[in-house]
C-alpha positions as CSV (number, residue, x, y, z in Angstrom):
1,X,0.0,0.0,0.0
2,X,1.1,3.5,-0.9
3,X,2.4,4.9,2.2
4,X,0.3,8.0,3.9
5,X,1.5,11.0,3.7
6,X,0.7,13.8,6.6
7,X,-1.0,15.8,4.0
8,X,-3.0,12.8,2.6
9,X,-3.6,11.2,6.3
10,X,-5.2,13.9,7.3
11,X,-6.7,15.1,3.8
12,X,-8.3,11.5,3.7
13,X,-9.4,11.6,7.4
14,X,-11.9,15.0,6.3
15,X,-13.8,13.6,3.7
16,X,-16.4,12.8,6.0
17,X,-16.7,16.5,7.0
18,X,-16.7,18.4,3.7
19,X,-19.0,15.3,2.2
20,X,-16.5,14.5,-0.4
21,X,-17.6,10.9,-0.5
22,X,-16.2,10.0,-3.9
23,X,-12.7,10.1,-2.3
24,X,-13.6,6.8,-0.6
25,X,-14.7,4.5,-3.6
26,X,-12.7,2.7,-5.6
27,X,-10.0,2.7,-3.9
28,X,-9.8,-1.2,-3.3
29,X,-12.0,-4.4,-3.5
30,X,-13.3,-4.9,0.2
31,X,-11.7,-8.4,0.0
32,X,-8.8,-9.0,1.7
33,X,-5.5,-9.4,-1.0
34,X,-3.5,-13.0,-0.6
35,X,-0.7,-12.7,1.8
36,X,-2.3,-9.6,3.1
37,X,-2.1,-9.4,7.4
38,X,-4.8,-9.0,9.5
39,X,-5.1,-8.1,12.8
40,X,-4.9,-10.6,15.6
41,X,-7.5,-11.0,18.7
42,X,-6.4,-11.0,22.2
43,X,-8.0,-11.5,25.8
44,X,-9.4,-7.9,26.9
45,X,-8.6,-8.9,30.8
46,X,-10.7,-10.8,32.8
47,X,-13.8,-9.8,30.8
48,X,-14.4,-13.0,29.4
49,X,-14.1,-11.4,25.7
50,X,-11.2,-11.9,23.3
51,X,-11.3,-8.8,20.6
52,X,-9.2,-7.8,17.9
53,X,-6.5,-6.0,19.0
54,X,-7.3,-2.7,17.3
55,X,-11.5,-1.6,17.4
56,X,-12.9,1.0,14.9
57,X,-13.7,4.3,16.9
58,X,-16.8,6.2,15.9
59,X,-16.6,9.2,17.5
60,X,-14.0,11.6,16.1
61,X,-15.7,15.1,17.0
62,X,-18.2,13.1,17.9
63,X,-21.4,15.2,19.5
64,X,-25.0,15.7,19.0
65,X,-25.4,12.3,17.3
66,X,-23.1,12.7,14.8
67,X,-19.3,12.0,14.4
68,X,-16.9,12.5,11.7
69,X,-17.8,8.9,10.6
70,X,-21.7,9.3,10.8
71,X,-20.8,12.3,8.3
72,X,-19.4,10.3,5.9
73,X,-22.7,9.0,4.6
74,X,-24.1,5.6,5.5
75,X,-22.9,3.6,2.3
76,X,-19.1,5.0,2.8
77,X,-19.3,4.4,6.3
78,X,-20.6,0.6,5.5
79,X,-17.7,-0.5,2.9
80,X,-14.9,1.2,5.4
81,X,-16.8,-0.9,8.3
82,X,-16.7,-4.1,6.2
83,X,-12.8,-3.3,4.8
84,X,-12.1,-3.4,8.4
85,X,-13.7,-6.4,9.1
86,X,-11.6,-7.9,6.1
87,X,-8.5,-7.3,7.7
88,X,-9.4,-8.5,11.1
89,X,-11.2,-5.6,12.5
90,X,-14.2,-7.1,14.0
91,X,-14.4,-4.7,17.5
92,X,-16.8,-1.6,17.4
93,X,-16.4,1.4,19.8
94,X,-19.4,3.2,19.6
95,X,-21.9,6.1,21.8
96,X,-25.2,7.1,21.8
97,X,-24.1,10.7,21.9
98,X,-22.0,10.2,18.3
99,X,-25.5,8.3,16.3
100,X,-22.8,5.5,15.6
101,X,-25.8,2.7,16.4
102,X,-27.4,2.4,13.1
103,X,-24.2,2.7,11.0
104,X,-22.4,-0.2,12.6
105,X,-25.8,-1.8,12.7
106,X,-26.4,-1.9,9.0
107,X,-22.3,-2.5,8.6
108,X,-22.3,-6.1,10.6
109,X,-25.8,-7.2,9.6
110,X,-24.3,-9.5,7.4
111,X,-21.7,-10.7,9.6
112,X,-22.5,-13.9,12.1
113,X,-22.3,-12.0,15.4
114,X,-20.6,-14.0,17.6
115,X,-17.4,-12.7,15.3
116,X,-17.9,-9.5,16.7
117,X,-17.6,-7.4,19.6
118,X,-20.2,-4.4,20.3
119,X,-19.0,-1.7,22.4
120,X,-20.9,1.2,23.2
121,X,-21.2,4.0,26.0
122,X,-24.1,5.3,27.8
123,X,-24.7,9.2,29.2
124,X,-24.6,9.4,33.0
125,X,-25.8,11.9,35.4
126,X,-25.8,12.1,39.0
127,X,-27.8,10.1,40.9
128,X,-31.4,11.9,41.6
129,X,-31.4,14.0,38.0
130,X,-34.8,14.0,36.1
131,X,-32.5,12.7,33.3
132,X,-32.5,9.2,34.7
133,X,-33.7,6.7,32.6
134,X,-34.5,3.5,33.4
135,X,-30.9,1.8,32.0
136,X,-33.3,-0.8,30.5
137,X,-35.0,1.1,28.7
138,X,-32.3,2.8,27.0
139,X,-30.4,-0.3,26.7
140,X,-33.1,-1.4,25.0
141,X,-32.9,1.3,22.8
142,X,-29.1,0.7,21.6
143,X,-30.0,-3.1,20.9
144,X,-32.6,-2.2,18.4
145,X,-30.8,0.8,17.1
146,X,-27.7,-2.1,16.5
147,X,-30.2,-5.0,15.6
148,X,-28.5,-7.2,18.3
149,X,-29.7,-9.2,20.8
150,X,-26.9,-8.6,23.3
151,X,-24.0,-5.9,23.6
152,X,-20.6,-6.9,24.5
153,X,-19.4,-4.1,26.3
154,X,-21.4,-1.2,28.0
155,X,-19.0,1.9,29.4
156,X,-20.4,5.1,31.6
157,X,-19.3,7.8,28.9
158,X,-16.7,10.4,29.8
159,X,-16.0,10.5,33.7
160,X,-14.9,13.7,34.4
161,X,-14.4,13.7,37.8
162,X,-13.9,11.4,40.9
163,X,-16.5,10.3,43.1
164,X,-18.8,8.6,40.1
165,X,-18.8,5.3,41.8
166,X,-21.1,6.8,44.9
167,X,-22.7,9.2,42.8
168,X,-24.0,7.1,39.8
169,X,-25.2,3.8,41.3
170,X,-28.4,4.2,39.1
171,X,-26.1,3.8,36.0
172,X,-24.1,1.1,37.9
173,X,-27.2,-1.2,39.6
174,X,-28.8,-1.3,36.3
175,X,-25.4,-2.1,33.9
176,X,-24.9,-4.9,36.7
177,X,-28.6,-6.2,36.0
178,X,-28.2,-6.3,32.4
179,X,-25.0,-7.7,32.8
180,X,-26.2,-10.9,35.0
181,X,-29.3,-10.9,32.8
182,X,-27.3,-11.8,29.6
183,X,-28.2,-8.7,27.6
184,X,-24.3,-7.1,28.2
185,X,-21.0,-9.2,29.1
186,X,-18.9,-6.4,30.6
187,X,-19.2,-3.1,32.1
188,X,-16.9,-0.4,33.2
189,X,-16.5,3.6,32.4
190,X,-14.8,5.8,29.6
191,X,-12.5,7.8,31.6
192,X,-11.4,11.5,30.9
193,X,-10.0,12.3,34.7
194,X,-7.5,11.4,36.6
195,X,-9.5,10.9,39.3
196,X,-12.1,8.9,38.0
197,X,-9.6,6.5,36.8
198,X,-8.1,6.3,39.8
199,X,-11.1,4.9,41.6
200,X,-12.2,3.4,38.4
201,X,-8.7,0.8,38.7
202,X,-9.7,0.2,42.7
203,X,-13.4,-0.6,42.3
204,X,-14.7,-4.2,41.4
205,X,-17.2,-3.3,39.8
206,X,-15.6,-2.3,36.8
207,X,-14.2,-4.9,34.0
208,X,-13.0,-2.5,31.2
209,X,-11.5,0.7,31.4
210,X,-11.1,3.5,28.4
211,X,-7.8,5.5,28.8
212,X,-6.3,8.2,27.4
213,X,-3.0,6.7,26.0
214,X,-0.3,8.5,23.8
215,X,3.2,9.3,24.2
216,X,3.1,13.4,24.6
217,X,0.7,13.5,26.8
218,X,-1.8,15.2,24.4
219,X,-5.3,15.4,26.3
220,X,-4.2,12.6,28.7
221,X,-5.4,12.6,32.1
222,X,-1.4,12.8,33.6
223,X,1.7,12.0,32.4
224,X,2.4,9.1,30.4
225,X,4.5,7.4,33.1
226,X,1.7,8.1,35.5
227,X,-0.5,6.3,33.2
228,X,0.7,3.6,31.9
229,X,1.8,2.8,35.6
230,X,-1.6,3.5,36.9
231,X,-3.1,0.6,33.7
232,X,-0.5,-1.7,35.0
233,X,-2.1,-1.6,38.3
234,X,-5.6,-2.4,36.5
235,X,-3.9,-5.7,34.8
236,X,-3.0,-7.0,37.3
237,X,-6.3,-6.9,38.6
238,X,-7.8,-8.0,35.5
239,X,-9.6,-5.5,34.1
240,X,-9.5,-5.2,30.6
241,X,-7.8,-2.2,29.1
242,X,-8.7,-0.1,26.2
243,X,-6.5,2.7,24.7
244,X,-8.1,5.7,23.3
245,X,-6.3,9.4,21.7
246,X,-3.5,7.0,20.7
247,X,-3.0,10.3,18.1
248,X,-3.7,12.8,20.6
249,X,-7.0,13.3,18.7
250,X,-5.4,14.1,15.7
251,X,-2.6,16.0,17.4
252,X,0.1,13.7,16.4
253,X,-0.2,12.3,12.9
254,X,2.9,12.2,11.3
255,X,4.4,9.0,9.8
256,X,7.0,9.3,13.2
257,X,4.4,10.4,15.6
258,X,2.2,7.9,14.6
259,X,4.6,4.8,14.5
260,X,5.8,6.2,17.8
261,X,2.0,6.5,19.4
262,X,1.7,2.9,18.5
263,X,4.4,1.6,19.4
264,X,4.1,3.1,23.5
265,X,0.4,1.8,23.2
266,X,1.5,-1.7,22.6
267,X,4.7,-2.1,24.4
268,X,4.7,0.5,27.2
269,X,1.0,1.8,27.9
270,X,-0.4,-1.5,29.7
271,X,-3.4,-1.6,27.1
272,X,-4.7,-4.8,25.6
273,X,-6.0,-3.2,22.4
274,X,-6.8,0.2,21.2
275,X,-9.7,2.0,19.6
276,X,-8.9,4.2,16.3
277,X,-11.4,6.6,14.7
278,X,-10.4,6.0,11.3
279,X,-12.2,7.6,8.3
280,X,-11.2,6.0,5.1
281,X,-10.1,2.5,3.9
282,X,-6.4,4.2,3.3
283,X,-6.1,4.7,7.2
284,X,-7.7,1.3,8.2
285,X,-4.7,0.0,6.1
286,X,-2.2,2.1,7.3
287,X,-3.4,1.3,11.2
288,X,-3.7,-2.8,10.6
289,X,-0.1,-2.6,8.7
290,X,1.6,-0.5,11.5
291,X,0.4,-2.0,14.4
292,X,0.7,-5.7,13.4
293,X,4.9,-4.9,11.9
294,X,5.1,-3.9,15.6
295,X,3.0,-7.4,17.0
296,X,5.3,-9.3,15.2
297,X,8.4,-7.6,15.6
C-alpha cells in the first residue's frame, strides 16, 4: 500500500466532514489481498471477551449524534466498516451521543455476530437527575438501534471527575442487571480524569477501562508514566484495558508520531487493544499494517 503521507492522512481523514464521499470509492475491492495481514484477537482482561487488537472508533468530534464517521454517509461508512472487518477488525467502539448505532448496525448485519464485539457507552448523570432513565430502557434502545440481541461491552461515557462510583449507582445497579441478565457481558467507564480513573482501577465493579493513551501527553489525564503505571495496576487486577487518543486526537499524525503512538500503546501503555477513529479504507490499512509490523516484531 502506498504509504500516507501527513497531508494525505489527514486530507483523507476529512472527507467525512466536507462530504467528499467519492474520495472513498474505488480505492480497493473490500476483499482481503493474498498474503495480506490481518489483525490478531487478544483476551481484553478478565472480561471473558477476546477482541481484535485494534477496534474501529466512531466518534472523532463526535457530539449531537453525529461523528466524523456518521458524516461520511451511510454507504461509505458501511464498505470502510466491512474493509475493516476484512482485515481482522471485528471490534466496534461506539456512543449514543455520536449516532454511531445504526451505522455499525447496518455494517455487521451481514456478519455472524458471535465474530464481533459491540461496544458502546451510555450518558450518566448524578444520581437523583430527572435525566435518569430506566438503563433498560435505554439499553433497550441501543440493541434495536444495532439490531442485536446482546452488547458486549457497555461503558459510563466520559468520567470527568472522581467520586462517580457513589454518585451514579443508578447507571451502575442497572449495567450490573443487564449484565447478569445476559443482555451485556462487561461493564466499566470511559475515563477522561484522573480521578475517575483512579477509583475506576480500585473498584470491582468495573471490568474495562477506556484510557487516554499517547506518548506526549496530548489530552491525557497525567503523564504518560503516570498512566501507563496506573493501567498496570488495572492488569494486574484483570480489568480489561482499552487505549483511546493514541494520536492525541489528531494532534500527532505524522508518519513518526504515529509509528511512535503505536508503538508506546503496545509495548509500554499496559493496554490490551486500542480503539482508532479512522475515516477512510487508506487509514484502516495504514493502522492494521503499522500496528501488526510492531505485533510481530
Amino acid at each position: 500500500m502506498k504509504e500516507l503521507t501527513r497531508r494525505n492522512f489527514i486530507r483523507t481523514g476529512l472527507t467525512g466532514i466536507v462530504g467528499l464521499t467519492a474520495a472513498c470509492t474505488g480505492l480497493r475491492k473490500f476483499n482481503v489481498a493474498p498474503g495480506e495481514v490481518m489483525v490478531d484477537r487478544v483476551k481484553l482482561g478478565n472480561s471473558g471477551l477476546k477482541v481484535s487488537r485494534i477496534a474501529l472508533g466512531t466518534g472523532t468530534k463526535g457530539y449531537s449524534k453525529a461523528s466524523n464517521q456518521t458524516r461520511l454517509g451511510m454507504e461509505q461508512f458501511v464498505k470502510m466498516a466491512r474493509h475493516a472487518y476484512d482485515r481482522g477488525i471485528r471490534f466496534f467502539d461506539m456512543a449514543d451521543g455520536y449516532g454511531s448505532h445504526p451505522y455499525v448496525g447496518e455494517a455487521i448485519k451481514t456478519f455472524p455476530r458471535e465474530k464481533v464485539t459491540l461496544l458502546t457507552k451510555i450518558w450518566t448523570h448524578e444520581d437523583g437527575s430527572e435525566n435518569n432513565v430506566p438503563v433498560r430502557e435505554t439499553l433497550n434502545r441501543y440493541r434495536k438501534e444495532m439490531g442485536t440481541d446482546y452488547i458486549d461491552i457497555v461503558l459510563m461515557h466520559c468520567l470527568t471527575s472522581g467520586g462517580w462510583s457513589h454518585n451514579r449507582k443508578h447507571y451502575m445497579d442497572g449495567l450490573a442487571k443487564a449484565k447478569q441478565d445476559g443482555i451485556i457481558k462487561a461493564v466499566g467507564v470511559s475515563c477522561h480524569n484522573w480521578d475517575a480513573m483512579v477509583e475506576a482501577v480500585e473498584n470491582p465493579w468495573v471490568d474495562v477501562i477506556m484510557a487516554r493513551v499517547n506518548p506526549f501527553q496530548t489530552l491525557m489525564d497525567n503523564t504518560p508514566d503516570a498512566v501507563k503505571e496506573l493501567l498496570g495496576k488495572a492488569k494486574k487486577k484483570g480489568i480489561g484495558v482499552i487505549g483511546m487518543k493514541i494520536f492525541g486526537e489528531g494532534r500527532n499524525i505524522s508518519v513518526e508520531e504515529r509509528e511512535q503512538s503505536f508503538k508506546f500503546a503496545l509495548t509500554e501503555g499496559n493496554t490490551h487493544c486500542m480503539t482508532l477513529g479512522m475515516e477512510s479504507i487508506d487509514q484502516v490499512d495504514d493502522a492494521v499494517n503499522r500496528v501488526m509490523k510492531l505485533v510481530k516484531g
